[in-house]
N, C-alpha and C positions, 0 to 999 in steps of 0.2 A: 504494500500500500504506500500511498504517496506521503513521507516524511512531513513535519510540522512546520510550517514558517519560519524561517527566524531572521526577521525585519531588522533590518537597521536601524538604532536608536542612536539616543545620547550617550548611553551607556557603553563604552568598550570594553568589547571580550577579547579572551583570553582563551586560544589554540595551541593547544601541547601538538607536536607533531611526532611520529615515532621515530623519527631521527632525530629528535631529542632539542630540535629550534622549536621558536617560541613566538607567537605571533599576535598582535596585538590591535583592535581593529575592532570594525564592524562587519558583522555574519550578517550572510541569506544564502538561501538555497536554492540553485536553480532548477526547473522543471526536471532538469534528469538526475536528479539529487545529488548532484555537486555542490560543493560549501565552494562561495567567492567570500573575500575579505578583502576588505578595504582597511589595507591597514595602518599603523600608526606609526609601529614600533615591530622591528627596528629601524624600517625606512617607509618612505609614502608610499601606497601602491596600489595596484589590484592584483586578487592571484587566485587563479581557483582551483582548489583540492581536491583530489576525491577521497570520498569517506574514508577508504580503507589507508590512508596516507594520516590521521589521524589517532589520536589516543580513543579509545571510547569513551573514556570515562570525559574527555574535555569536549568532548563533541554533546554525551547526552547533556550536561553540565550547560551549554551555552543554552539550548533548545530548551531544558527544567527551567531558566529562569523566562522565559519566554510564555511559559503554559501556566494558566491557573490551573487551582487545584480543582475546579469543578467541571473541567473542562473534559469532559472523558470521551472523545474522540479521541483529542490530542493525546490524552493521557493513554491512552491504549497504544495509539502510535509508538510514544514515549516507551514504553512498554516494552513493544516489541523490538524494541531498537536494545533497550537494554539484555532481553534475552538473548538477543542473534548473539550480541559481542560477549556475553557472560558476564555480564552484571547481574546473576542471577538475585540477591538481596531487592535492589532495585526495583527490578522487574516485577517481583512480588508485591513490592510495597503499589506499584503502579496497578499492577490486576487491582488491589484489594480499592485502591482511589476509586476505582472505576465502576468496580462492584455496589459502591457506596452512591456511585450516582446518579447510577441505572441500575437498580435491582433485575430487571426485565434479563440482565446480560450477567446475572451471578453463576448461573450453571457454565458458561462456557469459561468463565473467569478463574471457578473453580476447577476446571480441568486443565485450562492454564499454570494454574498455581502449581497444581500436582505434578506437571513436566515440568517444572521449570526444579519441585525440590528433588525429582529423581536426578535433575541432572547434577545440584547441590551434593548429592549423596552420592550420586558416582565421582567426582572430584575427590572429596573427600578420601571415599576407599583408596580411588589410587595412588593417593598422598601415602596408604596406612599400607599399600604393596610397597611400595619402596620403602619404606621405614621396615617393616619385614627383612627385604630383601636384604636392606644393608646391616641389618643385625641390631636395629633400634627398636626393640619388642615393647618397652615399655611407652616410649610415644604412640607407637603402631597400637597399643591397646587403646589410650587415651581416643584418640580417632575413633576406631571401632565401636566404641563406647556414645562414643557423641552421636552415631549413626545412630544406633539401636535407641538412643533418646529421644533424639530430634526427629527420626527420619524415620522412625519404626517399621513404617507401611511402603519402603520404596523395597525394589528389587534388590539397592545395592546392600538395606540392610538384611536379607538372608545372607546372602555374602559374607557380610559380614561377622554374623553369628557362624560361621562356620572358621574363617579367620580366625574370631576369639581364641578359640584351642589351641591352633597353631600360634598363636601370642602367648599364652598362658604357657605351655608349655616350654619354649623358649627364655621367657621371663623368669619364671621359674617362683621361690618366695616375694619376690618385687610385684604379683601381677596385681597386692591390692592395691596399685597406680591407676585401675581399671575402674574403681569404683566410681572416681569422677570423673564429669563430662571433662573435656576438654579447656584448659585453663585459658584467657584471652593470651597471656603473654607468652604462650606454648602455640595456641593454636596455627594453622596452617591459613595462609591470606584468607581464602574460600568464606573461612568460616569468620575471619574478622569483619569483613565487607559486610556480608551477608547479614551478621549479628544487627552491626551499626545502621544499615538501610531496613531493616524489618522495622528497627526501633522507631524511625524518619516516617515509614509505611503508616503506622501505629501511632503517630501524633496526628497523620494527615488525616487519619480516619476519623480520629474523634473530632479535630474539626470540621469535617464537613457531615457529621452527625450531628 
């Protein structure tokens, strides 16, 4: 679907690129979803990018501040833009906006939701394979553990519960490391992002209730 506006204002944004320049300017988007920028800094110009030339996180960033919150087109757009790039946290928080402001679209919102934590919880596991593989059993538990909490009902956590053993047994007296979820300053990005954007998700909700 056709990405959200983002008009040129007063306000200059701010374009992370993944070759790590930094661009400074006014965004819009042309008809075949190109970002042009007019920009400021570091010199005057005009330049047009394509998305995948882009951070996501700075792309959905300019267009979030563009969208209200009751806007649930956009916000769905928003949405989807954050799952493609794996902004999975996000993404959630934006189904949940949307669900809030059409009831009518809560079922499909909800099945959204649900791909988007499977894909949550496949990240995860394969954070908790290689912590396995490299002989880190007691992180590798931690992970597993967060699955089986958080993500109970996805594929990745059977998986998971079947991993635990193979953790446990490796870990050996240490495996009661396993009892807690996953600590924020242990955890793996996935779940930090993910954490902090649910919570974001979870204020936008109560306000537009």
């Amino acid at each position: 679907c056709a990405l959200v506006s983002a008009a040129a204002g007063s306000h200059a944004d701010t374009l992370r690129l993944k070759t790590g320049a930094v661009l400074v300017g006014d965004v819009a988007l042309a008809e075949n979803g190109d970002i042009v920028v007019t920009t400021r800094f570091p010199e005057e110009g005009t330049f047009t990018l394509k998305r995948d030339q882009l951070e996501p996180r700075s792309l959905y960033d300019v267009l979030d501040r563009r969208t209200a919150p009751g806007d649930a087109d956009a916000r769905l757009q928003l949405g989807e833009l954050a799952e493609s790039t794996g902004l999975y946290g996000i993404a959630v928080s934006d189904y949940l906006a949307v669900s809030e402001c059409k009831p009518e679209l809560r079922g499909d919102m909800e099945k959204r939701i649900e791909r988007v934590r499977e894909a949550i919880a496949a990240e995860i596991l394969q954070d908790a394979k290689v912590l396995l593989e490299d002989g880190n059993s007691q992180s590798a538990l931690m992970y597993l553990h967060t699955i089986q909490e958080r993500y109970g009902t996805t594929k990745a956590a059977k998986e998971a519960k079947k991993l635990m053993a193979t953790g446990h047994e490796h870990a050996g007296s240490s495996a009661d490391v396993a009892k807690k979820t996953v600590s924020e300053e242990k955890a793996p990005t996935v779940i930090e992002s993910v954490e902090k954007d649910l919570e974001k998700g979870d204020r936008e909700a109560r306000q537009l209730g």
